[in-house]
Wavefront OBJ file of the C-alpha trace (Angstrom):
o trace
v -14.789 21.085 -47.293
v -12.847 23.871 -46.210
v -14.763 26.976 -45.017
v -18.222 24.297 -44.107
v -19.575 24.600 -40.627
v -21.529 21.388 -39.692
v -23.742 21.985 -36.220
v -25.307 18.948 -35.356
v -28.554 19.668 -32.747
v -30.741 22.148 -32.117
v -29.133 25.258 -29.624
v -31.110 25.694 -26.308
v -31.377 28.487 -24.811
v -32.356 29.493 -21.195
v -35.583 30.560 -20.369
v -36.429 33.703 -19.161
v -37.300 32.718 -15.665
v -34.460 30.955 -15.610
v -32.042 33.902 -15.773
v -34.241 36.218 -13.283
v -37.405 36.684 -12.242
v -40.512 38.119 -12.823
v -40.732 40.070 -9.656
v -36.961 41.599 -10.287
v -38.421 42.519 -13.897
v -41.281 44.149 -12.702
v -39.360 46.457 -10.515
v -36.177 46.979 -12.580
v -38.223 47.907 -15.257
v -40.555 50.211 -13.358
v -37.505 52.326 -12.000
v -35.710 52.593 -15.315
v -38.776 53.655 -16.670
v -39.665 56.373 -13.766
v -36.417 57.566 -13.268
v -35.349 57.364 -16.899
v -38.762 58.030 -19.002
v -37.365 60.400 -22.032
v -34.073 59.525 -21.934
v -32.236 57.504 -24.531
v -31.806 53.612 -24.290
v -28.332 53.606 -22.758
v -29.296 56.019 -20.222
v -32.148 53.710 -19.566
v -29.548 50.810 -19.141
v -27.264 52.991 -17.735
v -30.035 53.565 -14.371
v -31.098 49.981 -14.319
v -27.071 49.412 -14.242
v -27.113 51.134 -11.072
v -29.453 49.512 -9.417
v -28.135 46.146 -10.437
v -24.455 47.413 -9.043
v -26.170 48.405 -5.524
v -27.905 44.700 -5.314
v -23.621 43.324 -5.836
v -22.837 46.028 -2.906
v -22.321 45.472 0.635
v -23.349 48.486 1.300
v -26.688 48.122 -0.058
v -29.746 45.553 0.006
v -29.097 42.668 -1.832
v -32.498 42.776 -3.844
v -33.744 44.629 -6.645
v -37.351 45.476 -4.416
v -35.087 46.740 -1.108
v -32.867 48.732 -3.226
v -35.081 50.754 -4.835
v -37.280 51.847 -1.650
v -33.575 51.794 0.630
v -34.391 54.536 3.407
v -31.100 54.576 4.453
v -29.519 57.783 4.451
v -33.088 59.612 2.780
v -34.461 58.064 -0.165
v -32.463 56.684 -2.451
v -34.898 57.006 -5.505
v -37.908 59.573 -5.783
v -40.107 57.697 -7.442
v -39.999 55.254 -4.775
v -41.196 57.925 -2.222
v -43.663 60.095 -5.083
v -45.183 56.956 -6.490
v -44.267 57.378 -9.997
v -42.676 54.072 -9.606
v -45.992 52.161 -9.797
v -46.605 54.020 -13.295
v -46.760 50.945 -16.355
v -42.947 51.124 -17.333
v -42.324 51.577 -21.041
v -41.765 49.210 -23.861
v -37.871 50.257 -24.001
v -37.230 50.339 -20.016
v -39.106 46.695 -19.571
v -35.940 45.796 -22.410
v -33.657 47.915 -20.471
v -34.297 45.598 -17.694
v -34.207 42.316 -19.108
v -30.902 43.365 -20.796
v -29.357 44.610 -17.315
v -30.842 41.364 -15.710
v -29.294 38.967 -18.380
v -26.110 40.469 -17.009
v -25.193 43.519 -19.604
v -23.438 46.390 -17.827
v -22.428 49.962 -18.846
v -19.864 50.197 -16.058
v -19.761 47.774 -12.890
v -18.662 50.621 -10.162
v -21.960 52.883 -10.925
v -23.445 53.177 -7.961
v -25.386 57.179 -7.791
v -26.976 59.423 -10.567
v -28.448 62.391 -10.599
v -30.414 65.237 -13.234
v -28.160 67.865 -12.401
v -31.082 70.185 -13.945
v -33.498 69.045 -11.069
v -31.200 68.092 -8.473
v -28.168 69.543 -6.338
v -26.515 66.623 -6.131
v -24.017 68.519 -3.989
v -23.290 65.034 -1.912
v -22.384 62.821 -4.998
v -20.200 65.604 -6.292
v -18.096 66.052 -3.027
v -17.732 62.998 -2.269
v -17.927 60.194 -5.409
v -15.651 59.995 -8.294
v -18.035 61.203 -11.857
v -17.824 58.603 -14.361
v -20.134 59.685 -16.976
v -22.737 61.536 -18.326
v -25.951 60.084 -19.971
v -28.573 61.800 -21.442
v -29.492 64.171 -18.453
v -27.989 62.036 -15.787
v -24.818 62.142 -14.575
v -23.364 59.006 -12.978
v -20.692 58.278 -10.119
v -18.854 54.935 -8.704
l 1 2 3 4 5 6 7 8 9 10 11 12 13 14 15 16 17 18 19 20 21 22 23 24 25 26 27 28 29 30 31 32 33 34 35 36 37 38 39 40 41 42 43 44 45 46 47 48 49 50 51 52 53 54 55 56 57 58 59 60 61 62 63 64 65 66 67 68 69 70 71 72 73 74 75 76 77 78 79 80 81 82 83 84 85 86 87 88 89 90 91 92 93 94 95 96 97 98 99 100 101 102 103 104 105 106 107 108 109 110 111 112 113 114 115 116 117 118 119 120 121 122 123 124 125 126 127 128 129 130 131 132 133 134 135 136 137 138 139 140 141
């Protein structure tokens, strides 16, 4: 009658493994949470958005795992070379992930970041355009 919405069935919904798997989680969530521990949520999605954009790249590996220890050109992430990417990732980064998996995105050209306050970053800045700032990173296409 009017403004009544019948919905007839129950409403499935995919299944975790379905959408990605367990391996990409464990590693997505295990860089967000070393390269991102402290920082708020959306910088935490903001990181794992990165490393989802390289995977989409021709210019990069095509997996979460070979993106994050990439040698190409140095290393791409610390944490990958000092080890602090085998730490247990935090509650928030492990839903950073998942989010960033299920195909949420703060900005699909995001490809570098840095912590200006710990890094130079003098080859981003000369040579990729600055998108945005997050927390203490700042982020380039």
């Amino acid at each position: 009658v009017g403004n009544e919405i019948c919905i007839w069935g129950v409403p499935t919904f995919p299944e975790a493994d379905d959408v990605y798997s367990y391996e990409d989680l464990y590693w997505l969530s295990r860089i967000i949470s070393a390269e991102a521990r402290g920082e708020p949520f959306v910088g935490q999605l903001a990181v794992g958005t990165v490393v989802i954009n390289r995977t989409r790249s021709d210019y990069y590996p095509d997996t979460i795992y070979k993106v994050i220890f990439d040698k190409v050109g140095g290393t791409q992430f610390t944490p990958a070379s000092t080890g602090s990417v085998y730490r247990e990732p935090t509650e928030s980064s492990v839903i950073a992930a998942k989010l960033c998996l299920e195909g949420f995105s703060l900005d699909d050209g995001i490809l570098f970041f840095f912590n200006s306050s710990i890094a130079a970053g003098s080859w981003i800045t000369a040579n990729r355009e600055y998108t945005m700032t997050v927390g203490r990173h700042d982020f380039y296409s």
